[in-house]
N, C-alpha and C positions, 0 to 999 in steps of 0.2 A: 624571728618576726622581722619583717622589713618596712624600715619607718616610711613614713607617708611621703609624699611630694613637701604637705603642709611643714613636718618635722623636720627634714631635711632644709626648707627656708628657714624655720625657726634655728636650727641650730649653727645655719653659715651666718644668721644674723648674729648669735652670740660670738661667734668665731670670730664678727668682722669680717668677713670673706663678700661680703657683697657690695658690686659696683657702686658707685653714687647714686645712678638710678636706682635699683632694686633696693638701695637702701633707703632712699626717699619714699619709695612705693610702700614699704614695713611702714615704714615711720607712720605715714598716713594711714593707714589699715590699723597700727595700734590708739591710732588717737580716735577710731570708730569703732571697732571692736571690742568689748569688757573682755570677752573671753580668752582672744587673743592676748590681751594683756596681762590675766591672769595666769596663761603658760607662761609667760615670756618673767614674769615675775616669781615663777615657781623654781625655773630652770634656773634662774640666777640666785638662787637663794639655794640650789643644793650644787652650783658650781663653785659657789663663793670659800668654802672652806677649802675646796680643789685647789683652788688659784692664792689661797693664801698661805696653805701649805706647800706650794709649788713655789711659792715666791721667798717662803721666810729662807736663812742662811743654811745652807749644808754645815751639820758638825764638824768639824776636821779631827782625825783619829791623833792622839799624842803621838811626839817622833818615838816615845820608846815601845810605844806598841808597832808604830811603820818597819822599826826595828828587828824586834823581836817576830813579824810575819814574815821579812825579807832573810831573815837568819835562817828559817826553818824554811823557806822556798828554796834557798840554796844547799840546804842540806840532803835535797830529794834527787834523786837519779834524772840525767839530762835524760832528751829523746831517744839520742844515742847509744846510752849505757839501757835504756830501757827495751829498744829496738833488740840489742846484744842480749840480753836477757832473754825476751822471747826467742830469737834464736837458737841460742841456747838451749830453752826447758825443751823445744821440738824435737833439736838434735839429743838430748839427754833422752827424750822418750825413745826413738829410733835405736839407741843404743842399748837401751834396756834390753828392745824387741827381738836383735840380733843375739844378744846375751843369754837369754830365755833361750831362743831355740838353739844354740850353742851348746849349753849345757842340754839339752833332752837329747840331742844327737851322741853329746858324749856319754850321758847313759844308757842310751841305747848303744853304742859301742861296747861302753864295760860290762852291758849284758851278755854280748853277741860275743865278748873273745872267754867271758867263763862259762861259756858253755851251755846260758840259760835257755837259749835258743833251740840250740842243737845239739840235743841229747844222743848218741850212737845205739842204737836198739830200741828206741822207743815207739815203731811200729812194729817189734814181737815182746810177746808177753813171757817173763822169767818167771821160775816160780821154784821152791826147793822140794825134791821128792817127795819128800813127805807131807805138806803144803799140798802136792797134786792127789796121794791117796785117800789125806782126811779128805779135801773136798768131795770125791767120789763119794767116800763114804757116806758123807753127809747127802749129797745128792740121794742114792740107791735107797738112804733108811726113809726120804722123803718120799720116795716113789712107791715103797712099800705101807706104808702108812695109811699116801691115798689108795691105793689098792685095798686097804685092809679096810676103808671107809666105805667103799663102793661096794665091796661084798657084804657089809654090814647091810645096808642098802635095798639087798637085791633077794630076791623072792627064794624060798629054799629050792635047789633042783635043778638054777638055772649055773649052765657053764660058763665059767671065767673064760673070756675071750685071750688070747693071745698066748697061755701057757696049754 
């Protein structure tokens, strides 16, 4: 909210901020005005505690407290030492990051020289003789099975395809 022209003269008047003329011109305007007078007496009655607290002594802090604050001010890291710091934590991260991928390479290397990688016959399939006839086995008694299911199936009279 933007005070008025009116407020703005009311309050260079409490300031003192106005020429002799303009201040003669208030003067006169509160000596015909009630209302005017009654801001003007209002302003000054919730400025007054303003200015009398503005005016009383500042406390002064005791020397062994100025002490005691200037003790632990000088205990704290200068700009400098703080600057070095952040430098520091950045360059510390950067070195992590190099480190991390240092070691993934190197187990990726101690993969690659035992062999995890590159197995010698791992696109043919081994398997021990006997290993190859049970599978058959097992294959042929499947086959026969479903065969034996489809004839079960199948109308009396009608021929098995394929024998």
């Amino acid at each position: 909210m933007n005070p008025s022209a009116e407020d703005r003269l009311l309050q260079r008047y409490l300031d003192r901020e106005l020429s002799a003329d303009e201040s003669a011109a208030f003067a006169g305007r509160l000596l015909t005005d009630a209302t005017l007078r009654d801001r003007v007496q209002q302003a000054e009655a919730l400025r007054a505690p303003l200015l009398a607290a503005a005016a009383a002594p500042t406390p002064r802090a005791s020397m062994a407290f100025t002490q005691k604050v200037m003790a632990e001010v000088r205990r704290q890291p200068s700009r400098e030492q703080l600057m070095r710091f952040d430098l520091s934590a950045s360059t510390l991260r950067v070195c992590r990051r190099i480190l991390l991928a240092a070691a993934v390479l190197c187990a990726i290397g101690a993969a690659a020289l035992t062999g995890l990688f590159d197995r010698p016959g791992a696109d043919t399939l081994q398997a021990a003789p006997g290993e190859v006839q049970q599978e058959i086995d097992r294959l042929d008694a499947a086959i026969r099975a479903d065969q034996q299911r489809q004839e079960q199936g199948r109308p009396h009279g009608v021929p098995r395809r394929g024998n």
